[in-house]
C-alpha positions in Angstrom: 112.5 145.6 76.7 111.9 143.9 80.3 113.9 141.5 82.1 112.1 138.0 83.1 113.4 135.7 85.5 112.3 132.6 84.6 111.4 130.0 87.2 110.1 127.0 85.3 110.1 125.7 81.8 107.3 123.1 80.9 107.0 121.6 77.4 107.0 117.9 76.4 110.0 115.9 74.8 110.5 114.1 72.3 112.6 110.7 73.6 114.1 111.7 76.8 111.8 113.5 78.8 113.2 116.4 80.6 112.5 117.6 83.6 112.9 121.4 84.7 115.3 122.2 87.7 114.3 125.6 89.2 117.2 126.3 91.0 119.3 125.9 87.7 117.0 128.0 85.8 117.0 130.7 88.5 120.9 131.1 87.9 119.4 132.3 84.2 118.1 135.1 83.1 115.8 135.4 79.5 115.8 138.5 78.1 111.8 139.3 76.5 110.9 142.1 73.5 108.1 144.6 74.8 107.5 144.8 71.3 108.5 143.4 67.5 110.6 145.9 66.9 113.3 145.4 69.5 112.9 141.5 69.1 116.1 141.5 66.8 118.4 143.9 68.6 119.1 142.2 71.7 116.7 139.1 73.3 116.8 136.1 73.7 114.4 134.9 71.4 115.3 136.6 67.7 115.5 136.0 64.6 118.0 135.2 61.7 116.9 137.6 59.0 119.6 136.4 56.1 119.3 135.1 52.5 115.8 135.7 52.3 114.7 133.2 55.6 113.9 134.2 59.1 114.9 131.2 61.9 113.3 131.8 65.4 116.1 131.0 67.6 116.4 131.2 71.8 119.8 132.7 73.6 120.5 132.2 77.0 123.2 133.9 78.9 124.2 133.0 82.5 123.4 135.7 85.5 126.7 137.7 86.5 128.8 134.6 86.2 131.7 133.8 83.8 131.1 132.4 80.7 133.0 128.8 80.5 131.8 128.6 76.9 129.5 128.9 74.3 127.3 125.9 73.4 125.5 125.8 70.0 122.2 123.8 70.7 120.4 121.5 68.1 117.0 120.0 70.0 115.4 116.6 68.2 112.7 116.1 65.8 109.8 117.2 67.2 111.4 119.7 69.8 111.9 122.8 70.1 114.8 124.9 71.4 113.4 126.4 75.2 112.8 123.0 76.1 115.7 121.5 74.8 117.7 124.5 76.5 116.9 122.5 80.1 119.7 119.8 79.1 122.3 123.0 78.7 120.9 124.6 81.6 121.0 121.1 84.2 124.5 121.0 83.4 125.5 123.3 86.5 128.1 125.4 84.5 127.9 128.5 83.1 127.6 128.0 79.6 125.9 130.5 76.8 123.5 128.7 74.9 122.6 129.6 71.3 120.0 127.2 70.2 118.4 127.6 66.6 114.8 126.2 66.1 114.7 123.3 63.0 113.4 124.6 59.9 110.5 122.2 59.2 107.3 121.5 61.2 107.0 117.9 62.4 103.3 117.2 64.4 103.7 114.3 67.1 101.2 112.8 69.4 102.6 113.2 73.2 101.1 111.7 76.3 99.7 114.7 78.4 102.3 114.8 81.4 99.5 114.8 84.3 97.1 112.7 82.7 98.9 110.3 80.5 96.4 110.7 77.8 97.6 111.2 74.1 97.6 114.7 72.9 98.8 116.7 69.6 101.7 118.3 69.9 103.3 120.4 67.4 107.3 120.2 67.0 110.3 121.3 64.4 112.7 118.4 62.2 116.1 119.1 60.6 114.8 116.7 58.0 112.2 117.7 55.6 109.5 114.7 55.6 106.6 116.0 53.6 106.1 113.8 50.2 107.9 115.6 47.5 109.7 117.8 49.7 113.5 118.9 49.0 114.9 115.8 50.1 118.6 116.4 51.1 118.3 119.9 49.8 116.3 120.4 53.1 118.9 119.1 55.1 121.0 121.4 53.5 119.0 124.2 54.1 119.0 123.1 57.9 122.7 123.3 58.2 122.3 126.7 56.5 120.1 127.6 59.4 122.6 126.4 62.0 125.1 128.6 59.9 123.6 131.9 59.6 122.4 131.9 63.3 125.6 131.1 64.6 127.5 133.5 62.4 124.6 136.4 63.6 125.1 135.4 67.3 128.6 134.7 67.7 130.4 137.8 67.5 128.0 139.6 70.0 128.6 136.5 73.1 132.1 134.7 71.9 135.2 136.9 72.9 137.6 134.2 73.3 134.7 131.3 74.6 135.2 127.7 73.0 132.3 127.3 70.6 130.8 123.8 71.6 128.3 121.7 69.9 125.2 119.9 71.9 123.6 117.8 69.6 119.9 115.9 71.0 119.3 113.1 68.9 118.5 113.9 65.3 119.7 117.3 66.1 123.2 115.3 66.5 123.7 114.4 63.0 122.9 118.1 62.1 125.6 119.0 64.1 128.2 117.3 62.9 127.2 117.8 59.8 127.8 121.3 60.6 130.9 121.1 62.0 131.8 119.2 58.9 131.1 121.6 56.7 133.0 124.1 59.2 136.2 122.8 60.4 138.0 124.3 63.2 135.3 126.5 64.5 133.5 124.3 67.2 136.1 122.6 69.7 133.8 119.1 70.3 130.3 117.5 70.2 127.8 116.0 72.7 125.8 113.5 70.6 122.6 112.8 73.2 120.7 109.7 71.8 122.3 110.5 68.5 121.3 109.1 65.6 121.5 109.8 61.6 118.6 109.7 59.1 119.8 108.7 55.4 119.7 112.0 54.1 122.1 113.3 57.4 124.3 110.3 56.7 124.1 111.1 52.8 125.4 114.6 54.0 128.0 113.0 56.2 129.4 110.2 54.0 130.5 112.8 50.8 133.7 111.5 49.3 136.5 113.7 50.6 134.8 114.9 53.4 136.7 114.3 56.6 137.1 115.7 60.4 140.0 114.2 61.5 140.6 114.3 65.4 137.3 115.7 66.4 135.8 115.1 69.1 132.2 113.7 69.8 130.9 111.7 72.8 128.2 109.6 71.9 125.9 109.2 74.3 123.8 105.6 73.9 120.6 104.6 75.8 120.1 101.4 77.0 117.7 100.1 74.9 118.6 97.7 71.8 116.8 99.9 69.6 119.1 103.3 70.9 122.1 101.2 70.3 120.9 100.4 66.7 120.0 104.1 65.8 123.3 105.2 67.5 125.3 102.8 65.0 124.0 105.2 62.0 126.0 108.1 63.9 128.7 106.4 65.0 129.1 104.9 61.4 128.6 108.6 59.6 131.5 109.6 62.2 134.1 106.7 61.6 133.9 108.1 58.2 134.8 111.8 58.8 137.9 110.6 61.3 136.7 112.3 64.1 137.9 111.4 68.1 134.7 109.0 69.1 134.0 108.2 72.7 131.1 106.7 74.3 128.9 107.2 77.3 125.8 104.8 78.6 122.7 106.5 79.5 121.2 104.6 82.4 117.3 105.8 81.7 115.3 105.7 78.1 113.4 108.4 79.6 115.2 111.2 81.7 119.5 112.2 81.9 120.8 110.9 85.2 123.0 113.0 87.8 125.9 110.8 86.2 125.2 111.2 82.9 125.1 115.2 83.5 128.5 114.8 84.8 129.9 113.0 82.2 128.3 115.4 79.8 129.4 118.6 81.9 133.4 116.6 82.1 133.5 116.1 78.3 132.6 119.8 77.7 135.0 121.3 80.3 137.5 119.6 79.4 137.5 120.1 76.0 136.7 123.8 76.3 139.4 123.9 78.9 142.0 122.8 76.1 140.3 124.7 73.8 141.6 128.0 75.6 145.1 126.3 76.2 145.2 125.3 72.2 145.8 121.8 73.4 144.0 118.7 73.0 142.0 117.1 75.8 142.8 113.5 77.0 
């Protein structure tokens, strides 16, 4: 296995686009297989061999610093985990990231980030869209996904971390639909762009299912059209009880230095009462 320090990240996004920071990535180190063999045993990028269903999935671990938690990482629909990692990573706090890639391909046309001109550009969805496909069984499975990494990973980077949850717009719904269906194990949720599709919010909305006190900060860009699509979130989480809050993004297309911080607060201090057993004001 060989060590590669990794300098710059460059892949497209879906919504907000995100920019890589060198000097943040530098403070990371991503650990690369030599060979197939060794690629479940201890990299970064492995795989969730469980039930019958292998799940690619990316693990970063801060360089020689100490661990202020561990953030479970759901990217958007037509993402993919390394470059959702950057919005972990831009943070500024040394956080291990565990971030699962979504079950189901989902191909997107991008504009080519030099040129502006459209090109293909393949991506993964937590929702299965294909005509005839499982319907909410796939969304199911995708929370199964989330499950079987985490439970794989967590023993091996969690000795007395907070688990925290860093959901990027449909990969939101996903994760409180996780946390749902696992109460008590993940201490709060950042909901970037959040937003529910029916079969999330079918998941969400079950009768008797409830988080009471939880907390997720919803963070809502500034067009009309993010407000509406954050209403199907913020709806689906009225109904579990959870502890909503609520953060403006300033730009449709890129995280602000403020928005980090309000991010990078919400976490802290959550993971900060986390470790007391206390809850965060």
């Amino acid at each position: 296995m060989r060590c590669l320090r990794v300098s710059v990240l460059v892949v497209a996004s879906v919504g907000w686009f995100l920019r890589p920071d060198a000097a943040v990535l530098e403070e990371y180190v991503l650990y690369t297989a030599s060979d197939s063999a060794s690629l479940a045993a201890s990299t970064v990028e492995r795989f969730a061999l469980k039930n019958g269903f292998e799940c690619p999935y990316v693990v970063i671990r801060p360089v020689a610093q100490e661990v202020k938690a561990v953030v479970v990482l759901l990217h958007g629909a037509g993402d993919n985990p390394r470059n959702a990692a950057k919005v972990a990573l831009r943070l500024g706090v040394p956080l291990t990231v565990i971030a699962p890639r979504a079950p189901f391909p989902l191909s997107v046309t991008l504009p080519e980030p030099r040129t502006g001109e459209p090109r293909p550009y393949v991506g993964y969805s937590w929702v299965e869209t294909t005509p005839g496909s499982w319907c909410d069984r796939g969304v199911a499975f995708s929370v199964l996904v989330v499950d079987r990494v985490v439970e794989g990973e967590l023993p091996s980077v969690a000795r007395d971390v907070p688990l925290l949850l860093l959901g990027i717009r449909q990969g939101a719904g996903i994760a409180l639909l996780w946390a749902a269906a696992n109460p008590g194990k993940a201490s709060a949720l950042v909901a970037v762009g959040g937003h529910a599709d029916p079969l999330i919010r079918h998941g969400l909305e079950q009768p008797g299912r409830r988080l009471e006190g939880f907390p997720v900060l919803l963070c809502v860009g500034p067009r009309p059209s993010h407000a509406v699509e954050a209403g199907t979130l913020a709806a689906s989480a009225r109904h579990l009880g959870v502890d909503l809050s609520f953060h403006g993004l300033g730009d449709s297309n890129d995280l602000s230095d403020d928005d980090y911080a309000a991010i990078r607060e919400f976490l802290l201090d959550h993971a900060r009462a986390a470790r007391a057993g206390t809850t965060a004001r």
